[in-house]
N, C-alpha and C positions, 0 to 999 in steps of 0.2 A: 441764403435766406435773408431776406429784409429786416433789418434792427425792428425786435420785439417792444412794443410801449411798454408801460409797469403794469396799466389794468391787464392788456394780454397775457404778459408772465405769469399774473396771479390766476388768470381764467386758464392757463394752461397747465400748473401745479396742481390747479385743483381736479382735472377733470384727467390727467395723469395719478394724481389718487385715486378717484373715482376708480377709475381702470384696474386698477394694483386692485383695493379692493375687491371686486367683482371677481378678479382671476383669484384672490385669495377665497373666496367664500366658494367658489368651484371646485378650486382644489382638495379644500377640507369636507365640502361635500362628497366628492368622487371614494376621496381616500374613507370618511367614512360608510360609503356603500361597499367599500370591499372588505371594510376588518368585518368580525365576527358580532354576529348581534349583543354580544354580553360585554363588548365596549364601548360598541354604539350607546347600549343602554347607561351605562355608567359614565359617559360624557354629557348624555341630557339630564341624569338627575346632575351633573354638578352645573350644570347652566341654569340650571332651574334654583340652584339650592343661590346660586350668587344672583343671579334678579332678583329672589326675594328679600336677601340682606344687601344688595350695594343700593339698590331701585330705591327702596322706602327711604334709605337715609340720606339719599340724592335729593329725593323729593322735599325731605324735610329741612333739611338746609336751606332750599328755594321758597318752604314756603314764610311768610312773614311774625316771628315773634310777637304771639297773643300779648295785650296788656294786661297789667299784673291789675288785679281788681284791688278798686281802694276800699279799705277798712270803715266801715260807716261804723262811727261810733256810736256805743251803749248811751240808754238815756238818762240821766243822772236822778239820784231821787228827788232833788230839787225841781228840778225840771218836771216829773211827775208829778208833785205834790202840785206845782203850780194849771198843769191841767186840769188835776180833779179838780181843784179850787173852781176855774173858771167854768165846768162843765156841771159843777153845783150849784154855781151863785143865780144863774138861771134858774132851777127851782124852789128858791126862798121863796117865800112868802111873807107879809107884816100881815097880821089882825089886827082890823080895826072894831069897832062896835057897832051896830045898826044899819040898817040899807042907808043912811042918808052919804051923802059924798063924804069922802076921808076928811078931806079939811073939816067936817062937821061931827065930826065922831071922836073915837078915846082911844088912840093905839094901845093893845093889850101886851102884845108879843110876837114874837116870829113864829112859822112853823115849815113846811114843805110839802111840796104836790108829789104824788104818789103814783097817779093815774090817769091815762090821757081820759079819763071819762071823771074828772072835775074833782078829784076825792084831795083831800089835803090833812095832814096831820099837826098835832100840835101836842103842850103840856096841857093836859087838863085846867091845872091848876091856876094857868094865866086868861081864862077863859071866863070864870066867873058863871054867876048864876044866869047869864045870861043863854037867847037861840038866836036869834041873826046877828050875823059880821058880814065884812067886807074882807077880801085878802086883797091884796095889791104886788104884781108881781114889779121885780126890779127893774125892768123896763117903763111901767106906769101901766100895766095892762089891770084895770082894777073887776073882780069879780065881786056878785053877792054870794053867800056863804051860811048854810047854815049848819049848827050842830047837830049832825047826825048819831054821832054813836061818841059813847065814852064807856070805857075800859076804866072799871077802877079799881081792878089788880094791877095794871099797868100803868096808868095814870096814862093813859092814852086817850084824845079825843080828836073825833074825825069830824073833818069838814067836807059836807057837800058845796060844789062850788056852782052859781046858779048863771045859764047867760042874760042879755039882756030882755029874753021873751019869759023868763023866770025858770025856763028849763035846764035839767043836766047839762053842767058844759062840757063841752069834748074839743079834744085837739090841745088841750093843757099838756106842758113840759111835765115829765115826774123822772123820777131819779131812778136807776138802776140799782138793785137792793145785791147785797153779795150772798151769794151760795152756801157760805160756811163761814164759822166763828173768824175772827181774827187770833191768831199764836201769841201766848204770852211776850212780850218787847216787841210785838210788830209796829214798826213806824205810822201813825196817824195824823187825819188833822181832822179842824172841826172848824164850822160855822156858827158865828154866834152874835152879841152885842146886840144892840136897838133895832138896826137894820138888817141884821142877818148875814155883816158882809165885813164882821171882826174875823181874821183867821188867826187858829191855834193849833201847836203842834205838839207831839206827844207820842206816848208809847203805851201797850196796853201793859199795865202792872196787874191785874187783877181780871177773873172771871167770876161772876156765882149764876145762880139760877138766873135766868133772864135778864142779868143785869152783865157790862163790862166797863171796870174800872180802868180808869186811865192815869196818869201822873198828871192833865191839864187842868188846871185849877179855876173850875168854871163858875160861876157866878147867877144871882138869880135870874140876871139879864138874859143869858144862855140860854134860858130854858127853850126847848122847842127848835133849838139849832139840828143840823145835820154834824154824825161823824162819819168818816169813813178812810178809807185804804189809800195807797199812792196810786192803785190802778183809779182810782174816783169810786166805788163800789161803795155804796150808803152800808156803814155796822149798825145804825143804828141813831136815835134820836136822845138826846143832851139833856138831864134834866139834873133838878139841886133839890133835895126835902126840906121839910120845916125845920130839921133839926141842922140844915146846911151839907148833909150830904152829899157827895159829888158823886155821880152815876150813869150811865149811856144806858138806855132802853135799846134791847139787842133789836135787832131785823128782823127776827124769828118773832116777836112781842107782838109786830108793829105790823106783819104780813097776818100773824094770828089774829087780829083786831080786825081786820080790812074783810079777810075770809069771813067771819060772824057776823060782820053789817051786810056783808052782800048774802049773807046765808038767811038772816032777818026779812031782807027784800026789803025795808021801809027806811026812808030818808030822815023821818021825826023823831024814831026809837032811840032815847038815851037813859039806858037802865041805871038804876040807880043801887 
């Protein structure tokens, strides 16, 4: 025989396997067509029983190590506060006095939009004897404004906000009012100062009838501000009595006032 190369060798080992093989799987064929069927059968359950335990954990060795998922971290209450903050200060509002332009009129106080169909809320009390205003939102978007309805169990008064054809305006920002009280030390904040865009922070110390006390130590300037929750959820509107009382007009007050002017139907009704 002529000297074998290496590839040959290796094609003739393998195909000399091959062979062995083949005559082995005959063999064990043959041999089990002549034992007794009740070893036949208990040879294929054990063939059967090792493909299902050797096969899957072969397979899984092959297949590629999933990545471990990374942890997205919790959002911190700061970090919350600082949303609601920016998702409120869009619907401030300042009052001004009279349809004429702001520069020409008497900033009264702050208040906030309610309703994408023009409504705005405010303290009564910074509102005066007067029925047209201007509000001006924080961007410069400035509406006419007139006193619609006042609540004076609540010390609540509503402003209709007018576009430039003197109609209901629509498409106005308003705030999302919360579902349910705020829990005694629930973490707050609030909007307040000249422009509607002082923040203060605080806890709820106190509930009574329509009213929720807070630890923030709010000022006549406040009046008419937004409070609310870390989700941004409005509790409620800021106000200070004659006698200096510090107070939140709850959400429930303020949704109760809104229901009765739209129950009224009339944009001029402010009872007395």
């Amino acid at each position: 025989m002529e000297e074998l190369t290496k590839q040959q060798m290796v094609l003739l080992t393998l195909l000399v396997s091959f062979v062995a093989s083949i005559a082995t799987s005959v063999s064990v064929v043959s041999l089990l067509n002549e034992t007794p069927m009740t070893i036949t059968q208990t040879v294929n359950r054990i063939v059967e029983k090792t493909i299902e335990k050797v096969v899957p954990a072969q397979m899984a060795q092959m297949l590629p190590t999933p990545p471990t998922p990374k942890e997205v971290p919790a959002a911190s209450e700061s970090d919350s506060i600082i949303g609601a903050v920016e998702a409120n200060l869009l619907k401030m509002v300042t009052v001004w006095s009279g349809k004429t332009a702001v520069e020409e009129g008497v900033e009264h106080g702050i208040g906030f939009a309610v309703s994408s169909d023009g409504l705005a809320v405010t303290d009564k009390n910074i509102l005066g004897e007067g029925a047209d205003y201007s509000v001006v939102f924080p961007g410069g978007k400035t509406y006419k404004a007139v006193k619609a309805y006042t609540d004076e169990n609540s010390g609540i008064a509503i402003l209709q906000l007018r576009d430039d054809k003197d109609q209901n305006a629509t498409g106005t920002p308003s705030v999302s009012f919360a579902s349910s009280e705020p829990k005694l030390g629930s973490p707050v904040a609030a909007l307040g100062g000249k422009e509607g865009a002082t923040v203060y922070q605080g806890i709820v110390s106190e509930k009574t009838k329509g009213h929720i006390i807070t630890s923030i130590p709010f000022k006549q300037i406040d009046r008419g501000g937004i409070l609310f929750g870390t989700d941004g959820k409005v509790l409620g509107m800021n106000s200070v009595a004659m006698d200096e009382e510090k107070y939140t007009i709850s959400a429930a007050s303020i949704l109760s006032a809104i229901a009765n002017y739209r129950k009224d139907g009339t944009a001029q009704k402010t009872p007395q």
